[in-house]
N, C-alpha and C positions, 0 to 999 in steps of 0.2 A: 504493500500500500504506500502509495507517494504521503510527505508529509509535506509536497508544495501548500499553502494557501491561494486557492482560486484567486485572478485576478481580480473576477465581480467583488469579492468580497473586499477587496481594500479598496477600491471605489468607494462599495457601500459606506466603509469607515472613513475615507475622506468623507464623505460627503455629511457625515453624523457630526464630525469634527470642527468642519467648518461653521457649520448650523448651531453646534453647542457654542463655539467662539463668536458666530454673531450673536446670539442671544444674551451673553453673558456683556458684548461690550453695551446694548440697548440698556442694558438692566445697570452699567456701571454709569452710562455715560448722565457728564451732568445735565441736571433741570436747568430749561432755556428762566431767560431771565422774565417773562410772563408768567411761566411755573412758579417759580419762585415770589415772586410778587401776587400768585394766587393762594401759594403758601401761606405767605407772609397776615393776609387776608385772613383766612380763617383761624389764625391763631389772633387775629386784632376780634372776631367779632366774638370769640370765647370771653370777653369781658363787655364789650364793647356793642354787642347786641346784634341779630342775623344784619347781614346788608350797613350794619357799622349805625343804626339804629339804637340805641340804648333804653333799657326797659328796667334797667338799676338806677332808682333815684341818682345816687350819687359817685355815678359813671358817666359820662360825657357822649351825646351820641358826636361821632368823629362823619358821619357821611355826608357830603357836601360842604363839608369844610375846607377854608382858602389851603390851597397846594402849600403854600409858601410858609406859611403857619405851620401846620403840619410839620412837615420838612424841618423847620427849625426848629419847633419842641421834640422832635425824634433826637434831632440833633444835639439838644442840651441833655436830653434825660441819657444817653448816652455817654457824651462828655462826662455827667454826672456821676456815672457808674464805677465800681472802686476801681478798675483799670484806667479809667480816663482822667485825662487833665481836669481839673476843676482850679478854679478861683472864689470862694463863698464871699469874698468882700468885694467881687462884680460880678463880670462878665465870663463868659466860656467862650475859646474859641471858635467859630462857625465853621473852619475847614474852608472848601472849594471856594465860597465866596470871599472870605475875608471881612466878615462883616461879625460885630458882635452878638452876640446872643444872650440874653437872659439865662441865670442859671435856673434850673427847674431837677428838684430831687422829688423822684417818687419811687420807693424801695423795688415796686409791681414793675413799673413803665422803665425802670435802670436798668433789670434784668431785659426785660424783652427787647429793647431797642440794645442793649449790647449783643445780641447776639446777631444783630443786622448790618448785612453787608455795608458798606461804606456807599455802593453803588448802587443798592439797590432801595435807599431811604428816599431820593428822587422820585423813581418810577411809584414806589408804594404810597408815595404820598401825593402824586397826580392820583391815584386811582383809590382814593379815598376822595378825593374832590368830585370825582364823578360817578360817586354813587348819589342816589336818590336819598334826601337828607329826611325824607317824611316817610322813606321805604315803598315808595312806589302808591300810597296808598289814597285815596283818593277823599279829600277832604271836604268839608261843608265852607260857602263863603262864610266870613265873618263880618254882620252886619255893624255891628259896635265893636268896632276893637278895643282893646284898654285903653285908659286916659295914660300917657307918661309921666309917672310920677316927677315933682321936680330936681330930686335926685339923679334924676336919670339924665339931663339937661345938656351934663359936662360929658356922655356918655359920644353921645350922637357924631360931636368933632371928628372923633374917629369910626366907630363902629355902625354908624349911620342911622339915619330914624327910622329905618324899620329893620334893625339889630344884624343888618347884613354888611360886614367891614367894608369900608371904604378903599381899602388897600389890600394887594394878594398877602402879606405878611400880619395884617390884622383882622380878630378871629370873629367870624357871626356870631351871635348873639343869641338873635332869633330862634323859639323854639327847645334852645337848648333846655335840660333838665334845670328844673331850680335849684334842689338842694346844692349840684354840682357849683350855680354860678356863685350861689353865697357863700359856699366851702373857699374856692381859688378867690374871693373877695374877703374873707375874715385871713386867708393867709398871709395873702401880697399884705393884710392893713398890718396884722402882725409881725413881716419882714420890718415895714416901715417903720414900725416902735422897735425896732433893737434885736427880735425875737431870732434864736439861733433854731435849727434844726436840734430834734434831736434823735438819736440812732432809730430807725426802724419807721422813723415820720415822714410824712410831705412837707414839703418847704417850696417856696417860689417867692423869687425877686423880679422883680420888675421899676427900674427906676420910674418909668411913666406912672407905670400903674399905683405905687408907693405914692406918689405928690399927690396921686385923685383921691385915694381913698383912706389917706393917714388918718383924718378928723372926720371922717365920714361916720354917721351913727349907726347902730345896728339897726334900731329901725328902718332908716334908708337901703341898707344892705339888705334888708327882707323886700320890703317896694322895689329896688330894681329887681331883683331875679323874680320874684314874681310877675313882674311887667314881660321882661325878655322872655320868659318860660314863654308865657302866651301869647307871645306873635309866633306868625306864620313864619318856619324853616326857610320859606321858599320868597321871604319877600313881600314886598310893595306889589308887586308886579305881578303874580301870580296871577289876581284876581283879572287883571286884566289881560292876559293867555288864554283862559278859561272858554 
């Protein structure tokens, strides 16, 4: 009996070989940077609410928020994180642009954003600006909107009268959850009095936002956010798209 091996049959195993080798590079090769940015997505709305929605009082819905915003508070809580450069008596450096940034420590939002690409806080943060900030859902007009309390007055300069920022680096308003606005408005007021971080807390500086709300009352601080809460996500203008 010959103990040659039939040709067909090392064919057959090329051909097994090569088919195992492509499979295995499919299964190694990296996630295109969409993938990743769809990644990135579902690990934001495990706190952040389906579609970047928020349905935790005092969680921030992020969908339809300025790019630029975004992008920059990625950028600090980052910075923030115990790997990163940080400065607590200002600014954090912005990276690409060269522009400062408010510092922003949030123990949750350190961890997540350090483990994001450098390149890929950009893209993740345009496609949070174009999700659907009300989640697609289709709302009643509002025949009486709220009165704006006059606290809210010095608000508008920047974040506009119907709580949608006036600039891509300044953040809407409108819509968002109240607890959340009152929470980041008793902190900034607390930076502005002296107040340090301490291990395991939220902290945020903001030198603008510190001058607005240093002498601000807490009663005031409850009237805006409940003002902002209840405008429409989507604007002035909405109603007139409809």
């Amino acid at each position: 009996m010959s103990n040659r091996v039939p040709l067909s049959v090392f064919v057959a195993l090329s051909m097994i070989l090569k088919v195992g080798s492509s499979v295995r590079a499919q299964n190694t090769a990296p996630a295109s940077a969409g993938d990743q940015v769809k990644a990135a997505l579902q690990n934001c709305y495990q706190c952040h609410g389906v579609g970047g929605v928020s349905v935790i009082p005092t969680r921030p819905t992020i969908a339809g928020q300025k790019s630029e915003y975004i992008r920059r508070q990625l950028v600090a809580f980052k910075n923030s994180a115990p790997q990163g450069s940080q400065d607590r008596d200002g600014d954090v450096d912005n990276g690409a642009k060269g522009a400062a940034i408010p510092v922003r420590n949030d123990p949750v939002m350190e961890h997540m954003a350090a483990g994001l690409p450098d390149q890929l806080i950009a893209p993740l943060a345009d496609a949070v600006a174009k999700l659907a900030c009300d989640g697609g859902a289709a709302k009643a007009e509002r025949n009486n909107p709220p009165a704006r309390p006059a606290a809210a007055e010095t608000c508008v300069v920047c974040h506009g009268a119907d709580g949608i920022g006036l600039q891509n680096q300044v953040p809407n308003l409108a819509g968002q959850q109240r607890a959340y606005l009152r929470r980041q408005l008793l902190l900034i007021r607390e930076t502005a009095w002296g107040g340090q971080p301490r291990e395991g807390e939220a902290w945020r500086s903001h030198p603008i936002m510190e001058a607005k709300v240093a002498r601000m009352k807490i009663v005031d601080i409850d009237a805006m956010s409940r003002y902002f809460a209840a405008l429409d996500c989507r604007g002035a203008r909405a109603a007139v798209s409809k």
